[in-house]
VEXSE-427767 format. One record per atom (N, C-alpha, C): residue in one letter; x, y, z. Coordinates in pm, whole numbers, plus 50000, padded with zeros to 5 digits. Layout:
REM VEXSE-427767
AXYZ;...
This chain:
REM VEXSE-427767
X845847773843517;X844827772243412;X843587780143452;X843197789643355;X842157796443386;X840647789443373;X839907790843420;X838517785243396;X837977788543245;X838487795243145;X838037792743039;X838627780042975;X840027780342995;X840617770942987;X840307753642990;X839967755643146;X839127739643179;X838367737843087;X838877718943079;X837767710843026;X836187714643008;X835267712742939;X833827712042962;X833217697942931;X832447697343010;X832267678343029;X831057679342915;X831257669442818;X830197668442734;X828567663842747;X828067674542701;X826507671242722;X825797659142659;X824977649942763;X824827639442739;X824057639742574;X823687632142508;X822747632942402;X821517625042472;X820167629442366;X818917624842406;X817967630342566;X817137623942594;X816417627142687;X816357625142813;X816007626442934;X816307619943046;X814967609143008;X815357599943111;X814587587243096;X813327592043151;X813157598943214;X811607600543314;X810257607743199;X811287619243116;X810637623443024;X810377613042912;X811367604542912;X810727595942774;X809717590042824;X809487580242952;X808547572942968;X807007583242981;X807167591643041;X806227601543018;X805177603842886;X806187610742823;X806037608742668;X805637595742585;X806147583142669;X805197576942594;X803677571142619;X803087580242721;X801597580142783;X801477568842892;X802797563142959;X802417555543072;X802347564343185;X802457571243236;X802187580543322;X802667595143346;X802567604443445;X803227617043389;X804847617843446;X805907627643474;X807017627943437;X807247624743616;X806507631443698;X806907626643829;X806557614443938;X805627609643841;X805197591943870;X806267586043786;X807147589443697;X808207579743622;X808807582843706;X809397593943786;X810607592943852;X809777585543986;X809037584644023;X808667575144148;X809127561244127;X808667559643981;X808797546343942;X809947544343942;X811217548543891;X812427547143873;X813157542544016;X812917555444131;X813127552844235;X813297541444305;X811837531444295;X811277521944355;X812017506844302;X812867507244108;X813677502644106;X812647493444016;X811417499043929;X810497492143892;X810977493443697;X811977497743657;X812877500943555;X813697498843508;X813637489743395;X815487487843345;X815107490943205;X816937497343186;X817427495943110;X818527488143048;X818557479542887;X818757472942837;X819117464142958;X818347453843042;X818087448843144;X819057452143258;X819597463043261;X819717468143403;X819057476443460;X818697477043631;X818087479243727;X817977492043746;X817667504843675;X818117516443742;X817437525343862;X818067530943955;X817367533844048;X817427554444077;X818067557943954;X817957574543969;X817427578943824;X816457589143805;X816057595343722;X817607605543669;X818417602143696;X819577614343602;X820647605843520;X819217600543403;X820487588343315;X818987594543152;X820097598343119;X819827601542965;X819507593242832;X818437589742761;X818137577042682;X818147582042541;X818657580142425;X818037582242261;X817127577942222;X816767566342265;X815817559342213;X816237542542133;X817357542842187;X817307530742098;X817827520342176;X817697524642363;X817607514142403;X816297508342419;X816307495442529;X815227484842545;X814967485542705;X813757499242736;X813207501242859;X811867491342864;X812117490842996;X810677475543048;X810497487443161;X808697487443218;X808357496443307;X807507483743337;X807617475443489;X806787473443568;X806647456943473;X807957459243393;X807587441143331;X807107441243202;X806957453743119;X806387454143001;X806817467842960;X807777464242796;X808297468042718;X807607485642670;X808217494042714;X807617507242649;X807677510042533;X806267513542442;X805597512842382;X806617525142320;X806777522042189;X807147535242069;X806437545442111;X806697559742064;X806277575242106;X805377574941992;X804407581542018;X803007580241919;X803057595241873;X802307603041800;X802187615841791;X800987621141909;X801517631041965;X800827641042059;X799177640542009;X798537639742132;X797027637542082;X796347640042242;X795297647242210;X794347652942292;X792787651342299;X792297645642417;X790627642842415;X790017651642535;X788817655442475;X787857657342577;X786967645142610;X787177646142702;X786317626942809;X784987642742938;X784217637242874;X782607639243019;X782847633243109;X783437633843177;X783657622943362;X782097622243407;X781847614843443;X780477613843492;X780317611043664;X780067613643744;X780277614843880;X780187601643940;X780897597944080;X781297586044104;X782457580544025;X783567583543954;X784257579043925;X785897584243946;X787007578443971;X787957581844059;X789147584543914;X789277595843964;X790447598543851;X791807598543864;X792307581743892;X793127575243904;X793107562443859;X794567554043791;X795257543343698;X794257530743816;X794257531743910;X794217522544061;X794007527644108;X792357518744208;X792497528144311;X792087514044444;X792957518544546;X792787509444642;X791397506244680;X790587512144737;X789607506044759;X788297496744658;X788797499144557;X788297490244467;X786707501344341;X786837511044356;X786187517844289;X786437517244199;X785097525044053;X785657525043928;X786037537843925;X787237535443785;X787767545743786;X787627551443645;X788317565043611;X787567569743463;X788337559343359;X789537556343384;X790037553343263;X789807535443211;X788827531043319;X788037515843331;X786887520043211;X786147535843194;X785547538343181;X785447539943010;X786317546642965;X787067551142826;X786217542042744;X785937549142611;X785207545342503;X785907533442445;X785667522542376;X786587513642340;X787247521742190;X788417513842188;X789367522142065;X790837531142133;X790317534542263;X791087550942305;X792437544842309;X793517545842320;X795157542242362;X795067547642527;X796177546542547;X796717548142677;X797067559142701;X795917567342832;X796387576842810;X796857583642985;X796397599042969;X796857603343130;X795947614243158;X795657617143274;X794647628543267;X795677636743298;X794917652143240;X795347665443288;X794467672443413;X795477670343520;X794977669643646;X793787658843672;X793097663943780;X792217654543849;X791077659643903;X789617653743851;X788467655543936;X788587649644019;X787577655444150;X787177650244279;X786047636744221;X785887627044297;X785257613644273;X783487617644235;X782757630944319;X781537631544297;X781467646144167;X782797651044143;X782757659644035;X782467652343878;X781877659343825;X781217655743670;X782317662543574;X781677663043469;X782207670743342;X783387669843279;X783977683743219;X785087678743146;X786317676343210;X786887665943159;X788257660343215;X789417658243083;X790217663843086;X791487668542945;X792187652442952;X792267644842854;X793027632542816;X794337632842771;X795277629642779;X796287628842640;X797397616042655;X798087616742551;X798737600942564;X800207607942558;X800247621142613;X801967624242650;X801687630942788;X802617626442842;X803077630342993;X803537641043038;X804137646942933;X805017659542915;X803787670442913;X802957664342849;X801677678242820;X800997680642878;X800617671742946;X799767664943062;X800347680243152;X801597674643242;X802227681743280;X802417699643294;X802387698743170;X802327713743110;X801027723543161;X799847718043089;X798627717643138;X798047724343249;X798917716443315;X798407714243457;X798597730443538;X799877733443448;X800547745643528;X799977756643569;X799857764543693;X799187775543654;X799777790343545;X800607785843549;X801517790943492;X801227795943303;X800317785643269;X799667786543134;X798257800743117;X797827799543240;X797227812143222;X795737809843185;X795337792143178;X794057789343143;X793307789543271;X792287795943226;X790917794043348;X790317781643342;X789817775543446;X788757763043516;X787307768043545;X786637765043453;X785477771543458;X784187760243509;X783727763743627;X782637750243710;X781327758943693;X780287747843715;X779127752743740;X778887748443859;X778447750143991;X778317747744114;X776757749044143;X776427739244241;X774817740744342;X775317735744462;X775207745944575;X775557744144695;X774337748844781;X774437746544866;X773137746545009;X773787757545055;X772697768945111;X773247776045186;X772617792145110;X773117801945142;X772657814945108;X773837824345115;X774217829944986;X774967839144987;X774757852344862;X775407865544885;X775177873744794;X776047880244684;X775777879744605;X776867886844517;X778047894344569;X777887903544679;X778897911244701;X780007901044784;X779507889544876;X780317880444949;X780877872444790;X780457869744705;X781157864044576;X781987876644539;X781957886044532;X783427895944474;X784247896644570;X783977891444719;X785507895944723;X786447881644746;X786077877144627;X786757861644611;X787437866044519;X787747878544413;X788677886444324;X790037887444363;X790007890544506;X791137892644593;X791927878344591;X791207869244618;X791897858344692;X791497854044861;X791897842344882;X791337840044979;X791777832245064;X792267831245199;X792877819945280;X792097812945334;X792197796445315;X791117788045426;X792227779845482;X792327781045565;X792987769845637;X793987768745682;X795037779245672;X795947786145596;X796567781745441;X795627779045416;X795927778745223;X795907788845160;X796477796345093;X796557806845016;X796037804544861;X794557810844815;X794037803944705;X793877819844598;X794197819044501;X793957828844387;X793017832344360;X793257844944293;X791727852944234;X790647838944199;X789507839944219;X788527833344183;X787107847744132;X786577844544044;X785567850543949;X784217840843962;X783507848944031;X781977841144109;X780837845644072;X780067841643989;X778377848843957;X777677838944058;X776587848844129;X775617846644170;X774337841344047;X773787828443997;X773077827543849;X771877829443892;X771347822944015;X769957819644037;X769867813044171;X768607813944274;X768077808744390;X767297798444342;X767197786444397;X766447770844333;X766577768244515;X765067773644563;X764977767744668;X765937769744791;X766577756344875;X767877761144957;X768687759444919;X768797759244748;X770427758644695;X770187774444636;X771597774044586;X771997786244461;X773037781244421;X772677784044266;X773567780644128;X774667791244121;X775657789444101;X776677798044075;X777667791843996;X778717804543908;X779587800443786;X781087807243923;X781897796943843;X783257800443948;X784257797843800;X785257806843783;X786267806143728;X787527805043792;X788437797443823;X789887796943860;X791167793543775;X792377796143802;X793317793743741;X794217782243793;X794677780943915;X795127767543979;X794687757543999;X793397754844055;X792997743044038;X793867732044177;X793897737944278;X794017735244362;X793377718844389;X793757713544498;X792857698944576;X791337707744648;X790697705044587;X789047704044659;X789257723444626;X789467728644559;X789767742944628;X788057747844585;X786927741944530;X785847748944492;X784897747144639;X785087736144663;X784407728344790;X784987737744914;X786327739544928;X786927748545044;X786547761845120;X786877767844929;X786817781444953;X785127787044977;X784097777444889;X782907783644948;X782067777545060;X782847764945110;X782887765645231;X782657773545352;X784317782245318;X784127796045429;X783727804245401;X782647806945324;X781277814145291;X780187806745332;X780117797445424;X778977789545450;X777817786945367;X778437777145250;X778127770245170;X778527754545149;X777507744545160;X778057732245128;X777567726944969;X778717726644890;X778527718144754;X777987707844759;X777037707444701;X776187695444649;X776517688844466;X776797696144374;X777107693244310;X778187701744245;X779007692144136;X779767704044076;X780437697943951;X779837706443836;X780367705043674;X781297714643634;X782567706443579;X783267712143497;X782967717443348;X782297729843300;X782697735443191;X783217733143124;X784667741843140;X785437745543024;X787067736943135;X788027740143041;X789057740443087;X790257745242970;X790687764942979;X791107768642921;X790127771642779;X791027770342672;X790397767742524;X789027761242492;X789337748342598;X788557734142564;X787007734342625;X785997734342584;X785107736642627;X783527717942639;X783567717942715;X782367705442747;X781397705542605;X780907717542597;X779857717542511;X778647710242491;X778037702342385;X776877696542409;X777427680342404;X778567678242505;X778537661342523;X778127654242594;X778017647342619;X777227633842654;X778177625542792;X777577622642867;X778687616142998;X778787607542907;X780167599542946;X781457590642922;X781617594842751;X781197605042653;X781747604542544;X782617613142589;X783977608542462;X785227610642455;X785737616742266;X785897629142262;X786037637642135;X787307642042123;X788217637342015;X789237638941995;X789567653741961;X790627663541976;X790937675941925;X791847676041845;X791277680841702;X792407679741664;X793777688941617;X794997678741578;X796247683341603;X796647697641598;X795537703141490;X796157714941424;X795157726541553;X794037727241607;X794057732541713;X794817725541821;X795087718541882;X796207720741980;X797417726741965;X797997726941861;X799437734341841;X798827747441815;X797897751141791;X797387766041782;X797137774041919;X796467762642006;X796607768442177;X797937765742242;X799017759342225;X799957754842301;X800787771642251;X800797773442127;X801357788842127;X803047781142110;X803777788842204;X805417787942194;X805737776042227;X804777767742331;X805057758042362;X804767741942248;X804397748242072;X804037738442023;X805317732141995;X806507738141955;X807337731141897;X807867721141957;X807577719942086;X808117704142174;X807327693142182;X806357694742068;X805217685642074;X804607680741964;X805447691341805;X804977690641685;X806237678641642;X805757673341620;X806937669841503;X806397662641341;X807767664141276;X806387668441078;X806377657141010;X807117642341129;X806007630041012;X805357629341056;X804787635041166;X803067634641190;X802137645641126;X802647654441097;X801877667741062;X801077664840933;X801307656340852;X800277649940731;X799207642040846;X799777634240910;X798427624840952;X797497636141044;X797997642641129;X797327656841177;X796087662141140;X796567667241003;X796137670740877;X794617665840860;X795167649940824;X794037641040752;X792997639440870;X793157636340986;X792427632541055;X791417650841105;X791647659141100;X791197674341134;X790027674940995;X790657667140867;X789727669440759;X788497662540765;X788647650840828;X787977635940857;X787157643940977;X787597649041057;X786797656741141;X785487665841109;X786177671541016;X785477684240946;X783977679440871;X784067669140786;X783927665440708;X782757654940803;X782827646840846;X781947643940938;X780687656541009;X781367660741034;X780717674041102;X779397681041044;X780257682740898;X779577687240799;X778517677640745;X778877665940718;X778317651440687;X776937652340751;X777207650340850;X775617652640996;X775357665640951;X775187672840947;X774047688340966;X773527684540828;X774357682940714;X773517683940585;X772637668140576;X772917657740621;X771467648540660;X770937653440711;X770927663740829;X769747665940897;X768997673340798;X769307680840792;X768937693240662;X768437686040608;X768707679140530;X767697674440366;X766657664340429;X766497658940534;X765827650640595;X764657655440714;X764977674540667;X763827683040763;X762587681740632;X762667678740540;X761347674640451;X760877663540421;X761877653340466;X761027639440434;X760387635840498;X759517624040416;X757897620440493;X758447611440606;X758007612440755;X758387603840830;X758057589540805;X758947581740818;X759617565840768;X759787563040640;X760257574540603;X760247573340447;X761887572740440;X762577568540326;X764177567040312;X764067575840194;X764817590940221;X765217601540129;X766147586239960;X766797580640022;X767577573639894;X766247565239876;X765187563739846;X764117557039776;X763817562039722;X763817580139694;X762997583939584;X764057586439476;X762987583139362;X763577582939208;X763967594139171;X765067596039069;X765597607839046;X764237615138969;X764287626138972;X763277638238912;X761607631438899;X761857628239102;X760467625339116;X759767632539213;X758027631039200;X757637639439321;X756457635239370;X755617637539477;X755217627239574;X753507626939476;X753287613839513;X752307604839483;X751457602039550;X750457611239621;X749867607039741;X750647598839846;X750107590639908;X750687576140000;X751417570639950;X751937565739848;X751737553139754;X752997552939690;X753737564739694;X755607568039672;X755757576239568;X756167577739472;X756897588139384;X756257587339229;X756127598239204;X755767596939034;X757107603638943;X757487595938910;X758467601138742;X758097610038697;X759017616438595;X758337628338524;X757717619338340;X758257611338331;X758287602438283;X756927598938240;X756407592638366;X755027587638434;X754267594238397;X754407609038467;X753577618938485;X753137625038339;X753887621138235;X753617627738124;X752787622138027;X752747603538072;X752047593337989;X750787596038069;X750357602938185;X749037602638225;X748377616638244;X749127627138162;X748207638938110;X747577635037993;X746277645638001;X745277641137934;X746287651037790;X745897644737628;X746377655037512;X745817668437501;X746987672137487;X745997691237440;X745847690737291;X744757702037254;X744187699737152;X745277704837057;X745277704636891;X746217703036822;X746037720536773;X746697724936761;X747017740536713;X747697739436560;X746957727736491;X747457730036333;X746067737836295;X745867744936145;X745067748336095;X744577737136037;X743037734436022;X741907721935940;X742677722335797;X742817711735736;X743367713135593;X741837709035538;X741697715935381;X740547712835302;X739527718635348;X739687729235471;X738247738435461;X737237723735579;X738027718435607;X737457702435717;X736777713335814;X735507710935885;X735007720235930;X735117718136101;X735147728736189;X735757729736334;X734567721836431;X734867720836510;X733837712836643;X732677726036645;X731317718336640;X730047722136634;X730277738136753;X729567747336708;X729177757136831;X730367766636827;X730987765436739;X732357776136707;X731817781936577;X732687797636551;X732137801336431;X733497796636342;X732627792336219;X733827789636141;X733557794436006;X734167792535882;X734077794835763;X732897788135689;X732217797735642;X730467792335624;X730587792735466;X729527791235408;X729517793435256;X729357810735168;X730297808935080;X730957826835030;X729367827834962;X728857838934989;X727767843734863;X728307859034863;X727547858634753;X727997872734655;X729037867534573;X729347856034507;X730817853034472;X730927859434348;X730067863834302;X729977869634154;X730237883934167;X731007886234059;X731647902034050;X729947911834065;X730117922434132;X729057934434146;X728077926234238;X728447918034292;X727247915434423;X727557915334567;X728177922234572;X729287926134703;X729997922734753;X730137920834901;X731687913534958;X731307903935009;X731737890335008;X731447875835088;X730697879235253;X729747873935248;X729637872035373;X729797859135434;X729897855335563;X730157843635654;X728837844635750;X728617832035766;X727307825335818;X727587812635921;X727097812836026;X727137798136103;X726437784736045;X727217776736062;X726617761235979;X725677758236047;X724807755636004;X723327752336001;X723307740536138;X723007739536240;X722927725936319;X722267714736250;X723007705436256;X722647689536275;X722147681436341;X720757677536361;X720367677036465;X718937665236451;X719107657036534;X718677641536467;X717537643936571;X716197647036510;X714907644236586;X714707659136591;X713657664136720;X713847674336716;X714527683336827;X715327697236784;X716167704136832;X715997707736994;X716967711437085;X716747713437186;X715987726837208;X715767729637317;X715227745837302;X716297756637292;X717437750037347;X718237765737358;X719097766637270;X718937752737170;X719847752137025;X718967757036939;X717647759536928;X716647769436845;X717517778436799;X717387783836674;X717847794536623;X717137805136648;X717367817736651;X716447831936668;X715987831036567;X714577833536534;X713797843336430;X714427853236381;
């Protein structure tokens, strides 16, 4: 029997178990297989103790004594880590940790990679294990972008040849991209870009440049950028940019009864967004402690005292005078010339003339109402 011949053993259906639990945001894919190992796992209540057993989903996995949670749709946060806090589920010595920390509302989630305990800034969330994972890789091609203040004195040209790469310890560490920003005394500020993301590798490598870190903020990470947030806030991304950065890798992460809710929640995003700038906007002219929804429609300000109607405003103009013509020859307000008495009215005594009406005038006349001689 030739080897085309032979049997082919049928491929299991569904997932391996390590990836499902992953996937469903209890931890990432190589803490499930720890877990499995340790014998902290059953399925439909048996004990299993190897990660190479394949699940559909429609059995009944317990992790650690409690029932794993249905697969949610793929979802991504930016969290501000704020320094002093340990970016780990537990941590033995009894510290807090970020995810003690989490805004109330958040689900269960996993970090993408890990800050050091006195590192700040942005830290990547998500509630799949698998992505988490992904993430992490250097392999994705995203830069780690820090802001650093370290003690010590160094010059631009000792920051380029960190382009090359660099061994401490015998660790072998990747191109790194270093601005010199500014001197503040016996520190200097500097921007560091990396791609691996090594243990401590910012603290290490400028180390052996005789430099000690004093502080250090995470930026960016990849796509995802800190921007103007706030320590411990936590900003959801939504669905439709993440499958836009994941690239080839979205289709293991999209799936389309979620792609409406995706959708709605990116609009809800938007829309908020928009919501805030245009209050601010219409509220760069109102009177301070004043409530823009108090004033009356097609009203406008009233001294102190609040709003006038147009309404209002029209019952308290004074009347303008009337632009009909006098009927009956009724004669006009004193000191105007008006239609005086016709002489000559008789044929051959010439053409009418007009004359000012004589003043009326009770006692005697003023001086400058005198008529001329």
């Amino acid at each position: 029997m030739t080897p085309a011949d032979a049997p082919t053993s049928p491929v299991p259906e569904g997932d391996r178990i390590a990836k499902v639990i992953a996937r469903a945001g209890i931890c990432s894919r190589r803490e499930a297989e720890r877990l499995i190992t340790e014998g902290r796992v059953t399925v439909n209540g048996q004990v299993i103790t190897s990660p190479a057993l394949n699940v559909t989903g429609a059995e009944k996995i317990i992790v650690d004594g409690r029932e794993l949670p249905p697969q949610e749709p793929t979802r991504l946060w930016r969290y501000y880590k704020e320094a002093g806090l340990v970016t780990t589920a537990r941590d033995p010595e009894g510290r807090p940790t970020v995810f003690e920390k989490l805004p109330p509302g958040m689900p269960r989630v996993v970090s993408v990679g890990r800050l050091d305990v006195n590192t700040e800034g942005l830290l990547l969330l998500t509630n799949d294990g698998e992505l988490a994972r992904l993430l992490e890789l250097p392999s994705t091609g995203w830069t780690r972008r820090y802001r650093v203040r370290a003690f010590g004195a160094v010059t631009q040209a000792d920051l380029d040849k960190l382009k090359g790469g660099i061994t401490v310890e015998g660790v072998r560490y990747g191109p790194i991209e270093a601005t010199l920003d500014k001197v503040q005394g016996a520190n200097v500020w500097l921007t560091l870009g990396l791609k691996e993301g090594k243990n401590r590798e910012v603290k290490r490598v400028l180390g052996a440049l005789g430099l000690k870190v004093n502080r250090l903020i995470r930026l960016s990470f990849g796509p995802f950028q800190i921007g103007d947030m706030q320590p411990g806030e936590a900003k959801s991304v939504p669905n439709r940019v993440l499958m836009d950065q994941l690239g080839a890798h979205a289709a293991r992460f999209e799936r389309p009864e979620t792609s409406k809710d995706a959708r709605k929640e990116a609009r809800q995003d938007t829309r908020k967004e928009a919501g805030g700038t245009a209050a601010r906007t219409s509220n760069q002219h109102a009177k301070p402690g004043a409530s823009r929804s108090a004033r009356p429609a097609n009203a406008r300000p009233k001294g102190d005292t609040g709003w006038t109607t147009a309404k209002e405003a029209v019952g308290k103009q004074p009347a303008r005078p009337s632009k009909e013509k006098p009927k009956g020859g009724a004669a006009r307000p004193k000191g105007k010339l008006t239609l005086g008495t016709k002489t000559g009215a008789k044929a051959g005594q010439g053409p009418a003339r007009f004359e000012k009406p004589k003043p009326k005038h009770k006692g005697k006349p003023h001086a400058d109402r005198r008529r001329n001689p």
